[in-house]
Structure formats: C-alpha cells, structure tokens
C-alpha positions as CSV (number, residue, x, y, z in Angstrom):
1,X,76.7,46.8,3.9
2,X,78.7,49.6,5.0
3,X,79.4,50.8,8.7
4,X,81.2,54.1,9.8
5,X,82.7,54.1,12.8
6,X,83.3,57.3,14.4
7,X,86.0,58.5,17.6
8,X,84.2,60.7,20.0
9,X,85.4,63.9,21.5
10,X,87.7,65.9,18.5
11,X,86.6,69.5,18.1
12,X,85.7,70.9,14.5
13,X,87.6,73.5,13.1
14,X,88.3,74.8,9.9
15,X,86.0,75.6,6.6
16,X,83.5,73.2,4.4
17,X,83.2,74.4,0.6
18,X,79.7,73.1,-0.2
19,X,78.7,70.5,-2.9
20,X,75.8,71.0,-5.2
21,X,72.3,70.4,-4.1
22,X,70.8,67.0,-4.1
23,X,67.6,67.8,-4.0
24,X,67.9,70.5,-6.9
25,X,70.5,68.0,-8.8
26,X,67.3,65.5,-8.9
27,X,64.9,67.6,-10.3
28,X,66.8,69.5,-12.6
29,X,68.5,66.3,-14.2
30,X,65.3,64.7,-15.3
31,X,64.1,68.3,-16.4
32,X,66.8,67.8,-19.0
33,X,64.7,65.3,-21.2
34,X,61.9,67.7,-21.5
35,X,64.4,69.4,-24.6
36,X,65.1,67.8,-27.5
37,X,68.5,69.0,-27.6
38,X,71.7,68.9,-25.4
39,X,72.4,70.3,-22.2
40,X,75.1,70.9,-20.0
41,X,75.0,71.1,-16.0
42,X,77.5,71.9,-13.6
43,X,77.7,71.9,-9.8
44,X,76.4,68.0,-10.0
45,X,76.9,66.4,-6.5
46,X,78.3,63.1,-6.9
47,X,75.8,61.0,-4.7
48,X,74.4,57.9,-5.2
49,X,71.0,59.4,-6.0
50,X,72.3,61.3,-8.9
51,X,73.9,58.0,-10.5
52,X,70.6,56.2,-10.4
53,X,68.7,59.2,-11.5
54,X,70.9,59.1,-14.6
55,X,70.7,55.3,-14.9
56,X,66.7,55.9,-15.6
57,X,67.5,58.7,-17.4
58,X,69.5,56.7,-20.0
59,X,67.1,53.7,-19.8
60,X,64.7,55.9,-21.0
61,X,67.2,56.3,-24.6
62,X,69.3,59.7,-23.0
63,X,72.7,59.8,-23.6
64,X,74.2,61.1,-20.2
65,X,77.7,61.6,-19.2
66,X,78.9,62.8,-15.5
67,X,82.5,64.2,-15.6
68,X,84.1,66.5,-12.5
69,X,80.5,67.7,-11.4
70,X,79.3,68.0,-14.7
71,X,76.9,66.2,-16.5
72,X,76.0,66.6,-20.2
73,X,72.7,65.4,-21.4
74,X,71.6,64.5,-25.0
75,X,67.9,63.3,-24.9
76,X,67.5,63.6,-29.0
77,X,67.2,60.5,-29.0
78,X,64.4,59.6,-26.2
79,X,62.2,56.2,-26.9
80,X,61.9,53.6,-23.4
81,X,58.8,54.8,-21.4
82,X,59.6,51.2,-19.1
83,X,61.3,52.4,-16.6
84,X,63.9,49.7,-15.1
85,X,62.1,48.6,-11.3
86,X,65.6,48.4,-9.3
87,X,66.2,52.1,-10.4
88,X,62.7,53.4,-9.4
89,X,62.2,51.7,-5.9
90,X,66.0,52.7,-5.2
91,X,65.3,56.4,-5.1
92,X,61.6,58.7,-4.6
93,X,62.9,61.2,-7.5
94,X,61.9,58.6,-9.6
95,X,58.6,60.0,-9.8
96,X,59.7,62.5,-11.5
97,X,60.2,60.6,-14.7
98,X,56.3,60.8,-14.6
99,X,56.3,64.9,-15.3
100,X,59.3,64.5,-18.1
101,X,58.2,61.1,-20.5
102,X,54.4,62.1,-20.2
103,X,55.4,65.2,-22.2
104,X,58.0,63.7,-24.3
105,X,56.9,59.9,-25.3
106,X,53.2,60.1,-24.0
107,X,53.3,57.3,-21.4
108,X,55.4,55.8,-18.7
109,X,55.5,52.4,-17.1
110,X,57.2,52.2,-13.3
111,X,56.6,50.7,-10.1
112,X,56.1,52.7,-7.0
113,X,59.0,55.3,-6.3
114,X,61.1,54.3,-3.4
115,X,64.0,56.5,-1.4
116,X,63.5,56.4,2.6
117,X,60.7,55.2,4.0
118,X,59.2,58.1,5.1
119,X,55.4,57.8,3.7
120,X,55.6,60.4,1.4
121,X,52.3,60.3,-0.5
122,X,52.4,59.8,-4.1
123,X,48.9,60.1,-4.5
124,X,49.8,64.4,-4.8
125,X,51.7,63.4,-7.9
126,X,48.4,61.2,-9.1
127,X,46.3,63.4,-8.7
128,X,47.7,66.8,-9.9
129,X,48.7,64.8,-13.3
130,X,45.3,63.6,-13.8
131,X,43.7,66.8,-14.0
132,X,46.0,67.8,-16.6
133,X,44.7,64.5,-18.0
134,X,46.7,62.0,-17.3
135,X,44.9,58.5,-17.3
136,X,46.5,56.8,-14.5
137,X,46.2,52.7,-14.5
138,X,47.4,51.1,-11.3
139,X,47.7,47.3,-10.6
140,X,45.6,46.1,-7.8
141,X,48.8,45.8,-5.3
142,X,49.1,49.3,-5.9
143,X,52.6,48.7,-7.0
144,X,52.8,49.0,-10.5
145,X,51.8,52.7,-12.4
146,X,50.8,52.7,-16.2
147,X,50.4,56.6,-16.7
148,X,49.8,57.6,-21.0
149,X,47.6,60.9,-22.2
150,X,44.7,59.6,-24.5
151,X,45.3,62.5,-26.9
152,X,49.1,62.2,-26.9
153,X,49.6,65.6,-24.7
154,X,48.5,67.2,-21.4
155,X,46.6,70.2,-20.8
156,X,46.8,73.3,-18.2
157,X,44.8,72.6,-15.4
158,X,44.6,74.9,-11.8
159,X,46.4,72.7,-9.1
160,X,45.5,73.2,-5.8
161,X,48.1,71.5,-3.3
162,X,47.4,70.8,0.1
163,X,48.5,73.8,1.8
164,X,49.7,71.3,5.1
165,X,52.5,70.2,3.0
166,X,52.9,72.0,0.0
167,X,54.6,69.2,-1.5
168,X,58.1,70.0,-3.0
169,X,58.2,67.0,-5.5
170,X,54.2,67.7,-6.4
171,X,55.2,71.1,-7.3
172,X,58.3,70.2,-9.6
173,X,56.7,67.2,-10.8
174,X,53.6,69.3,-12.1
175,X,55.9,72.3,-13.7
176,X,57.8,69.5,-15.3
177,X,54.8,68.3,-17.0
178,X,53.6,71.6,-17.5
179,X,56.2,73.7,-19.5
180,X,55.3,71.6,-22.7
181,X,51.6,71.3,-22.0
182,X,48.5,72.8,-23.9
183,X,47.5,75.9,-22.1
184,X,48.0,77.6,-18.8
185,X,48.7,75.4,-15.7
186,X,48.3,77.6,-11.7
187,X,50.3,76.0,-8.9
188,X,48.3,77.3,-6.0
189,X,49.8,76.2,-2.3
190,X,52.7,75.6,-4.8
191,X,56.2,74.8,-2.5
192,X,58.2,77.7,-2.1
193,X,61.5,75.9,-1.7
194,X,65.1,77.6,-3.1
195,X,65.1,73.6,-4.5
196,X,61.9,74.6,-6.6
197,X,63.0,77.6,-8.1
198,X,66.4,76.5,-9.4
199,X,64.4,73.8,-11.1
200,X,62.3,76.8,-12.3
201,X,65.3,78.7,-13.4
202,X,66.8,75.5,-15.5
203,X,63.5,75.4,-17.3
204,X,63.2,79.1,-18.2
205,X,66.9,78.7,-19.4
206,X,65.5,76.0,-21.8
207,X,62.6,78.5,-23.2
208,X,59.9,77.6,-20.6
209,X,57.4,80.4,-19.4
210,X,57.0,80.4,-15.6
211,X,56.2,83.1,-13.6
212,X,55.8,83.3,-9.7
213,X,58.6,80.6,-8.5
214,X,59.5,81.1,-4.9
215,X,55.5,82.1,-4.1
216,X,52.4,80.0,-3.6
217,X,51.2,80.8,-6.8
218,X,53.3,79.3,-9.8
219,X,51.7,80.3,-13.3
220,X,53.5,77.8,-16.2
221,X,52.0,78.8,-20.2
222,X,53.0,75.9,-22.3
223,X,55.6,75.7,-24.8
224,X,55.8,74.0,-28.1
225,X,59.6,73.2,-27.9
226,X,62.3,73.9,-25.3
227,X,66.2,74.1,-26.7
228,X,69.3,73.1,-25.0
229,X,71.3,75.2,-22.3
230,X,74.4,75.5,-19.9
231,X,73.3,75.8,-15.9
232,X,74.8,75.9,-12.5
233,X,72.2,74.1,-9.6
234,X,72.9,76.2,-6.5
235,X,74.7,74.5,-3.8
236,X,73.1,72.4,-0.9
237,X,71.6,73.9,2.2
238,X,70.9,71.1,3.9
239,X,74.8,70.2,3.7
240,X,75.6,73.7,5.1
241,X,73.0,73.0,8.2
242,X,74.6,69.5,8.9
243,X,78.1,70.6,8.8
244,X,77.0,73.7,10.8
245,X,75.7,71.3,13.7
246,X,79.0,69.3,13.4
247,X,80.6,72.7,14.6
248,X,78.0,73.0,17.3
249,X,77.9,69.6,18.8
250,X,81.7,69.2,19.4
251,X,82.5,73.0,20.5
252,X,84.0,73.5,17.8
253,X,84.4,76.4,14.9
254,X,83.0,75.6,11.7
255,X,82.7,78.1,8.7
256,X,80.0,76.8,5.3
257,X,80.1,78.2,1.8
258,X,79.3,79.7,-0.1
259,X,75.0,79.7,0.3
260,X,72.6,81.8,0.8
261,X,72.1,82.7,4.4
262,X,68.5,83.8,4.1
263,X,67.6,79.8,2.9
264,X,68.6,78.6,6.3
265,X,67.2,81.8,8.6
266,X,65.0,79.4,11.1
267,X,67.6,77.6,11.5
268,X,70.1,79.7,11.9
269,X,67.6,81.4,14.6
270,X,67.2,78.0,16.4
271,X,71.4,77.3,16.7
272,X,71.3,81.0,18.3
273,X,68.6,80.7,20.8
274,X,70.6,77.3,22.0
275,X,73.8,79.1,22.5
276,X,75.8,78.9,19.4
277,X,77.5,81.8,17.7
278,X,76.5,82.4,14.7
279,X,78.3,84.9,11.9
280,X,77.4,85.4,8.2
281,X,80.1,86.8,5.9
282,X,78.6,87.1,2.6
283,X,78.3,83.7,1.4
284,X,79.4,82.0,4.1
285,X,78.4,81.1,7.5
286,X,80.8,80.1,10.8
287,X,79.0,79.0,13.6
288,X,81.4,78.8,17.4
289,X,80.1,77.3,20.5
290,X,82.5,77.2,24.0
291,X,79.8,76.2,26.0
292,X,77.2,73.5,26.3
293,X,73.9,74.2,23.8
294,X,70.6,75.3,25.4
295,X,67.4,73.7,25.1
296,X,65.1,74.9,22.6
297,X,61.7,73.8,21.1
298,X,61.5,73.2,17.2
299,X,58.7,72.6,14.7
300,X,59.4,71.4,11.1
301,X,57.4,73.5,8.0
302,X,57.7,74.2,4.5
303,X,59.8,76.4,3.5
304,X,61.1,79.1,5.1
305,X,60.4,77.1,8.3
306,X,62.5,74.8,9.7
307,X,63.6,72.5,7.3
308,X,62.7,68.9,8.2
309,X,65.6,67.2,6.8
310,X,67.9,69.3,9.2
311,X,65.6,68.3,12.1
312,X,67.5,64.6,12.7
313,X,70.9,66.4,13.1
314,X,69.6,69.4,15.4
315,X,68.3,66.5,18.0
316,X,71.5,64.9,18.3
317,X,72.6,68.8,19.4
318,X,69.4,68.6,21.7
319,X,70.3,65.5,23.1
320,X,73.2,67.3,24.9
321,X,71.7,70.4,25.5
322,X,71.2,71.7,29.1
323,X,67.1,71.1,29.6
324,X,64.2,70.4,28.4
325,X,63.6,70.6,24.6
326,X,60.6,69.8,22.4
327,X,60.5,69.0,18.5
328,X,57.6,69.0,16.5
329,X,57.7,67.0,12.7
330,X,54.9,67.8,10.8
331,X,56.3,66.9,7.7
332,X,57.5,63.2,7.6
333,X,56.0,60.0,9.5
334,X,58.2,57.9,11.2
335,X,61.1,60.7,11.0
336,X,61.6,60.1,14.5
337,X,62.4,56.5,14.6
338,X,66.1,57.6,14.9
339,X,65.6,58.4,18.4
340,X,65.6,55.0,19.3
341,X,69.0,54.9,18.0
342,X,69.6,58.0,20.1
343,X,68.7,56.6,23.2
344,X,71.0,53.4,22.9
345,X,73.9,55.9,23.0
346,X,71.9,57.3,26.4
347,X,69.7,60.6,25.1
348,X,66.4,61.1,27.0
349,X,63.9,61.2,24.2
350,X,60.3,60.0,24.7
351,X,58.8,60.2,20.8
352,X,54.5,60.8,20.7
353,X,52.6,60.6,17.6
354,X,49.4,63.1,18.7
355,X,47.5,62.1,16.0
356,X,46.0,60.2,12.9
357,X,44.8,61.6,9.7
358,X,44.2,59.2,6.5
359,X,46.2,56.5,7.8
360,X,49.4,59.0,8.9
361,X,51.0,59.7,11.7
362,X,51.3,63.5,12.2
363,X,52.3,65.6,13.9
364,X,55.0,63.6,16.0
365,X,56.5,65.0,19.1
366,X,60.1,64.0,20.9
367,X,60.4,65.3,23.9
368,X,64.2,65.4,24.8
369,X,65.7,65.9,28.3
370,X,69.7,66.9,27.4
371,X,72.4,64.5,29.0
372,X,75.8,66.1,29.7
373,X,77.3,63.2,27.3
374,X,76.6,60.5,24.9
375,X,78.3,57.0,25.1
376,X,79.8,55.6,22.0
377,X,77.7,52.1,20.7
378,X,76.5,50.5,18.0
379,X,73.3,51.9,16.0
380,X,71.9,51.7,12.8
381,X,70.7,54.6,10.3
382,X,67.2,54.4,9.1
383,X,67.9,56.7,6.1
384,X,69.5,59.6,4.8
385,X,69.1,62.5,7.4
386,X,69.3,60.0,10.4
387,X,72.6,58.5,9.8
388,X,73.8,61.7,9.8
389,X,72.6,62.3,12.8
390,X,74.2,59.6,14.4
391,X,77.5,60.4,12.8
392,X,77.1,63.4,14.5
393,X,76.1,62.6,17.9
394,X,78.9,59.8,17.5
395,X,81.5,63.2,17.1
396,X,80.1,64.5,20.5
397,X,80.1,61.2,22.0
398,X,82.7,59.2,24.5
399,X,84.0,56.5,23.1
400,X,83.1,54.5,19.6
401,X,80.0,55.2,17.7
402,X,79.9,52.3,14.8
403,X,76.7,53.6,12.6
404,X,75.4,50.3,10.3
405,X,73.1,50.5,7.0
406,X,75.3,54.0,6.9
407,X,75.5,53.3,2.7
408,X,72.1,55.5,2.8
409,X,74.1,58.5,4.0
410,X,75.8,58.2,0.5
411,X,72.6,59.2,-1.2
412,X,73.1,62.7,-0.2
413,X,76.3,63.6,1.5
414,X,79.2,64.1,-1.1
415,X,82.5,63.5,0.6
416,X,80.7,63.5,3.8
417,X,83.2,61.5,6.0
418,X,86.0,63.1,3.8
419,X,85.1,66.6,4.7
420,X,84.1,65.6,8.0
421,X,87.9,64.6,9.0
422,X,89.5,67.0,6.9
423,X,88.0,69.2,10.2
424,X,89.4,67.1,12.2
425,X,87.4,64.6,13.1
426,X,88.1,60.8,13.4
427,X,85.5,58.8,11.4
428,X,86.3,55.4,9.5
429,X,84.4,53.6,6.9
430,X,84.1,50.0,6.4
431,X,82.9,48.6,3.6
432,X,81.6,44.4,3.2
433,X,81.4,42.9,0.0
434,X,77.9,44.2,-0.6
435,X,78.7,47.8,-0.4
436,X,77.8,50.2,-3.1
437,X,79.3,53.4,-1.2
438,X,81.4,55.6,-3.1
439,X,83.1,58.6,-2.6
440,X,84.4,58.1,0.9
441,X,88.0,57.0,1.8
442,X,87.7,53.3,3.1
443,X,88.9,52.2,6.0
444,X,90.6,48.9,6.8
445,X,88.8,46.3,8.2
C-alpha cells in the first residue's frame, strides 16, 4: 500500500505543463487494434491505467511499446479474444476491449470491468452492442461476459442513450464497434465530451467515417478496413481543474497549460463566483486567490456542465469557504463517500441521497458549512478523484494529512506529487512492499 503524506499551509506558485489525457489515452489506445496496421501515438500519460490497458491490449496478440509518452502499436497480428481477469477488474476501460475484438476476432471473453467503485452501469454497453447484434452470454453471477457476433460481424443499428447520463464510455464503446460495422450506426443522446471526439478524431485519422462528434447526434458509416496513423491525444482537463484548485485552496498563484479553456467553462465560472481570480492567456489558465473562497452551490452534468470528476477537489475548496455551500452529483453513486474523510480533518459536510431509481442512488446532495481551517489526520482515498481531494485539502490544512490506499491516485495523476512540490508544496510518498505506484519520487520511511 502506498500513503502520501502531505505538510499543510505552503502557498502554490508557479506553472503546471499538462500531461496527456487519461480518459482520451484509454479510449484511443484500444481504438488502435481496430487497424490492421501500425500506429503511433504521442502525448501518452504515463499512469497506471494506461500500462494495464496495454497489458490487455498485448494479451489480446498486439505488439505495444510505450517510450517518452509514446506508444507504438502493431495489432497485425491480433488472435486472444480471453481477456486476462486481473487486467479487466483492475481498470473500467476494460470494457472497451468489447467495441475493438468484436470487430476484429468476432468474440471476447472477460469478467466484469472494474476501476473505482462508482456503479457505473455496464448494462449501456450491453445493450447498445446487442442491437448491433451482439449475442451477449453472461454467467449467472453476473460476473463473467461471453460476447461473439453469430455472422462473424456487426451491423449499424440507431442507439438511443439515456439522455440522464449520456454515457461517455457507451458512446466510445459503440463508435469503436461501429467504424468497421455493416451499415450506418446513429448515436442519439451520444456524449459530447472533448474525451469523445479526440477518440473520434484518432479514428477518422485511421479511415473511419464519423460525422457529428461533439453533438448528441454521432452518425458512424462502416468501413471495410482502417490503415495505420501518427496522433497526438489532447492533454487532460481534468489535471488542469485539479491543479487549478491546488492554487485556490492555499492562496496561492497557479498558471495550467496548455488546454482548451472553453472544456472547463462551468468550472471556471464556479472558481469565479467563490472568489478566485481567474485569467486565460491563450492556452493557459492562472487562477490567484488572496482571500478566503466563497460559498457556492454546484451540480455535476455531462458535458459542458460541471465535470463530475472535478467535483471531489472543488469540496475540499468548499470545505474552507466562508458559508453555506451545496453540491449536487448526478452522475456517480457513492462519489460522496469522501466526505467522510473530509470531516475527520473537521469540514461540516452532511451527505443526502434524495432518491432511488433502479437500485441507484441519485442524485446525492452534501451540504457543506465552510470551516476557517482544516486539521491535518489520517484518511484514506476511496478512488481516483478523492484522493486527490484529500491531497488537496491536506495542502490547505494545519498540520499532517497522511492519505492511505493513495496508489489509486496513480491511475490518473502523472507526476502528480512531483508537480505538486515542484510548486512548492511539501508532500511525501511512502511506499510498503505491496506498492505498485510509479512515477512519484519516494519518500523515506
């Protein structure tokens, strides 16, 4: 296990450069194997959850190699649809491996995806490959997934998502699977995300037909063959919003880049309305705040709302805010368990779940009355987005903060504790003999 320990009360300054985007990185990796031929791709953020992408990519028969932020993909050679179990429940872009080896090898074998526990329904992905006629066969523990097309291809179908979530991974699963499929396939409620239509762009690169990425309505006419390419994923918003509430919660002055402003305007909006400066010059953003950050009330949606992956770092800036705030998730059950973790280091935050819809939790509410400080303790990260919440409320806290479990904040944070000191912070790692993290600069037990 790995624990970082952080030393409250040092003020940010200086600049981030921003590493590629994991969530892009993820589906454009495994949109690789859709072309019998080689490809090359740069800007690769080197995470845990790329590495065990590429380890199912290469159990699959794909030669991959990751060098400086570049990986170079061969999948000529493409044969294993048994997809290795530790790799799949490790990481929930595993079920993207569905949309690429139906195409390619006709079937896949794999257990149920796994990343954070946040509920994500698979069942989208189920069902959107089954009308393009997919024959799904699950075990009766629901664990195991034997997916194979009785003709040896899919077909265009009309998908209609649930326009509630307009599910990211449903979307790039079902263009995956698409691009090589008999016919026309419509995305209709399709997601909308930046994240979507780099994987878009990677595929038209290859010779796919796509029209309408970055809409609701994604039109995909099937391709016989794709060939090989050279691609740049975009970098990371969701690293720029972090890094931009590291600024905010110490008082300090924090510049991000280079991204596109316009993928983080709610947020942007939100860091205003509590106070914080907030500058855009060209591709990069600085964010200054002197005094303490005002309450504000926040709701999660699908893109262009606020991102829900940057709503665990913008309640640790809440939880010191002067007043009364209020954030709404409507994406994610059980994103709020963090707060817990919150309120050992002494934040007023009472968490409601207002209702229940098919077994899920949603929308949840905390309600957070800002303290003028956090104390320093021990907590322990739940996944990804909350540990780096508590890293952060740990910058803005007196005393200590020692996170535990805080490996999972190596799934999508390159550098993270690096970049986070070379601003000036004081943050440690230690790492016991069971540590996988990488990346980070260990500290000495």
């Amino acid at each position: 296990m790995v624990q970082i320990c952080v030393e409250g009360g040092q003020r940010l300054s200086g600049e981030v450069e921003l590493s590629g985007s994991k969530n892009a990185a993820l589906a454009v990796l495994p949109a690789a194997l859709l072309c019998d031929d080689e490809c090359i791709i740069h800007n690769v953020p080197d995470i845990a959850d790329t590495h065990t992408i590429l380890e199912l990519m290469r159990s699959a028969g794909a030669k991959c190699k990751f060098e400086k932020g570049t990986v170079f993909v061969d999948a000529r050679q493409l044969s294993n649809p048994h997809l290795p179990e530790e790799s799949v429940k490790s990481i929930r872009a595993s079920i993207y491996m569905l949309g690429v080896l139906l195409p390619r090898l006709g079937e896949v074998w794999m257990t149920r995806p796994g990343g954070c526990n946040l509920n994500r329904r698979v069942n989208f992905h189920v069902d959107a490959l089954m009308r393009m006629g997919a024959i799904m066969d699950v075990d009766p523990t629901e664990e195991w997934l034997h997916a194979y097309c009785r003709n040896g291809a899919l077909r265009g179908a009309e998908i209609e998502l649930d326009p509630r979530w307009r599910s990211v991974g449903t979307t790039v699963n079902v263009m995956l699977a698409a691009v090589l499929a008999d016919g026309v396939t419509i995305i209709q409620n399709a997601a909308r995300e930046p994240e979507v239509v780099c994987c878009a762009n990677f595929l038209k690169a290859m010779g796919a037909r796509i029209e309408g990425e970055g809409t609701s309505r994604i039109v995909i006419e099937g391709v016989k063959k794709l060939h090989g390419c050279e691609f740049s994923i975009i970098n990371d918003r969701i690293e720029a919003g972090t890094f931009l509430i590291a600024g905010a919660i110490t008082g300090g002055n924090v510049s991000v880049g280079p991204i596109t402003s316009s993928w983080l305007s709610p947020f942007l909006e939100k860091l205003r309305q509590a106070g914080v400066e907030v500058r855009i010059n060209g591709e990069w953003i600085n964010v200054q705040c002197s005094n303490r950050p005002k309450a504000v009330s926040v709701t999660t949606e699908p893109y262009p709302g606020f991102p829900t992956d940057l709503q665990p770092p913008f309640v640790s800036l809440l939880s010191i805010a002067d007043g009364k705030s209020i954030v709404t998730e409507t994406i994610h059950e059980g994103r709020l368990r963090y707060c817990n973790e919150l309120i050992r280091m002494g934040a007023k935050i009472e968490v409601r779940e207002l209702s229940t819809e098919n077994g899920f939790h949603l929308p949840s509410v905390a309600i957070i009355e800002g303290v003028e400080r956090l104390y320093g303790t021990d907590v322990k990260a739940c996944d990804l987005r909350a540990g780096a919440a508590l890293i952060l409320a740990g910058l803005a806290a007196e005393g200590e903060t020692c996170v535990h479990n805080a490996e999972v904040v190596n799934r999508g944070y390159e550098r993270f504790c690096e970049k986070l000191n070379s601003l000036g912070a004081k943050v440690s790692v230690y790492s016991g003999a069971e540590s996988t993290l990488q990346n980070v600069q260990v500290g000495e037990a």
